[in-house]
C-alpha positions as CSV (number, residue, x, y, z in Angstrom):
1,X,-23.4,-4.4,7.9
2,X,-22.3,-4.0,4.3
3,X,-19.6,-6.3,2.7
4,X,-16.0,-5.5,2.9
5,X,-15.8,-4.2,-0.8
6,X,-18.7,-1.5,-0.6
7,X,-17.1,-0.5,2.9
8,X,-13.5,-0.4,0.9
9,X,-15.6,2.1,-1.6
10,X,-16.7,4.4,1.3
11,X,-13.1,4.9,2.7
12,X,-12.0,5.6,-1.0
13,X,-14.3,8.5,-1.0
14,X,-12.7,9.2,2.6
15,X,-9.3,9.0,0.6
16,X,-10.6,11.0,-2.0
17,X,-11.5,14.0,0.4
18,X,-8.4,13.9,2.3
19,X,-10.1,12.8,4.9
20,X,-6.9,10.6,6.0
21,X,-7.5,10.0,9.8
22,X,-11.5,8.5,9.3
23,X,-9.9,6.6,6.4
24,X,-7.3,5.3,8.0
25,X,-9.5,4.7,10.9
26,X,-12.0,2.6,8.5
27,X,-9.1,0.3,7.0
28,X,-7.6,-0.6,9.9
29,X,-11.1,-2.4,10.6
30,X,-11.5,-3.5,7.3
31,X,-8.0,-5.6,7.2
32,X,-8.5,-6.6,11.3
33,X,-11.9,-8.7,9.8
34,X,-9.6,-9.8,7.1
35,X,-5.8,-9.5,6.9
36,X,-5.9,-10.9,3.3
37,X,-7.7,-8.0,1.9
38,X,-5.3,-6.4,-0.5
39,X,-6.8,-3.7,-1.6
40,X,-7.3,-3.0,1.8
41,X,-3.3,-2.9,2.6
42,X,-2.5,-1.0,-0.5
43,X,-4.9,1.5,-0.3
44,X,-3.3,2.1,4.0
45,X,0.1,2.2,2.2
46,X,-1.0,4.8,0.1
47,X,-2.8,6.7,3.0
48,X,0.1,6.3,5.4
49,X,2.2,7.8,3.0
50,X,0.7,10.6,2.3
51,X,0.4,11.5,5.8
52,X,4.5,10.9,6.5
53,X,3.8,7.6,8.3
54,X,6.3,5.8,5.9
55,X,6.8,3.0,8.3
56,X,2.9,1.7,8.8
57,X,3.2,2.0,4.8
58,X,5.8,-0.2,3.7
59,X,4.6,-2.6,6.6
60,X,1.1,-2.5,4.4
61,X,3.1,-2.1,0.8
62,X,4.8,-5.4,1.6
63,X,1.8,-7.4,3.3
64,X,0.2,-6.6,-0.3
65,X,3.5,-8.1,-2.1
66,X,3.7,-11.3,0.3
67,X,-0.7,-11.6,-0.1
68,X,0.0,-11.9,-3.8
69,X,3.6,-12.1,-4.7
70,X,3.1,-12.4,-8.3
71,X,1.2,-9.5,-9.1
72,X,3.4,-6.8,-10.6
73,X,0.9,-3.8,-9.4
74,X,1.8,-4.9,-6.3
75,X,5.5,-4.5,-6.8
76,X,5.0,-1.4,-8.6
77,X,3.1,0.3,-6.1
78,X,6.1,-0.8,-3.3
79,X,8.5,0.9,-5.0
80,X,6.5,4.2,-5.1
81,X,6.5,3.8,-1.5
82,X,9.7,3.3,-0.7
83,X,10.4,6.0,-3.6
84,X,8.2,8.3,-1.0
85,X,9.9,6.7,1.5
86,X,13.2,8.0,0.5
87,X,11.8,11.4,-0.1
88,X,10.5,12.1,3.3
89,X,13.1,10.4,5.5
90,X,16.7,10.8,2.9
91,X,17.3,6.9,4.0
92,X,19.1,5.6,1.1
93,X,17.8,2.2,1.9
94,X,14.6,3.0,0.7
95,X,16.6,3.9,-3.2
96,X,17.9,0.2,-3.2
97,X,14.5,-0.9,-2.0
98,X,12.4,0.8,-4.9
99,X,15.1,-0.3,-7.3
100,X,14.5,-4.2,-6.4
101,X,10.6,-3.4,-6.4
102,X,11.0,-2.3,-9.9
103,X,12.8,-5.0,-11.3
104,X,10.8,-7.5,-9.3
105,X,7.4,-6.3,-10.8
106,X,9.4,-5.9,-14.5
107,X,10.0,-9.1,-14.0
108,X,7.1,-10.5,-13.3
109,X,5.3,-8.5,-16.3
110,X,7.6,-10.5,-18.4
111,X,6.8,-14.0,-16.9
112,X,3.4,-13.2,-18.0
């Protein structure tokens, strides 16, 4: 079996290809043999939100932010998702949401 980074380049190709359902298929098993793979939780928060599943995508947008909370790619990328979030369901929630993403990952560009 290959290591978890070359098996996190196959499913971008997947991603790549719009090939969501094998992609989200092979990260699923990529973050069940480790839940502290980040890229692994971004890259299904991107997925899951491009096909409508805004839920499973902030629950993986916000595993990424709690994995490393002071990363302001993470934060960045949140508020896209809630952004999307917004734009799929009209729950203004998701508007306050991205706006505290924002600032969070301003403000941790700053810090640096």
């Amino acid at each position: 079996m290959s290591d978890i980074y070359t098996r996190y380049n196959e499913v971008e190709k997947l991603i790549d290809d719009e090939q969501y359902e094998p992609a989200i298929e092979g990260l699923k098993e990529i973050v069940e043999e480790d839940d502290t793979f980040v890229l692994g939780h971004l890259a299904l928060s991107r997925v899951y939100t491009k096909t409508g599943q805004h839920d499973l995508a902030i629950e993986h947008g916000e595993k990424a932010c709690e994995l490393e909370p002071n990363d302001p790619f993470n934060y960045t990328a949140m508020s896209v998702t809630y952004q999307r979030a917004w734009a799929g369901t009209q729950d203004q929630q998701y508007i306050v949401k991205a706006e505290d993403a924002k600032a969070k990952a301003h403000d941790l560009r700053a810090q640096a």
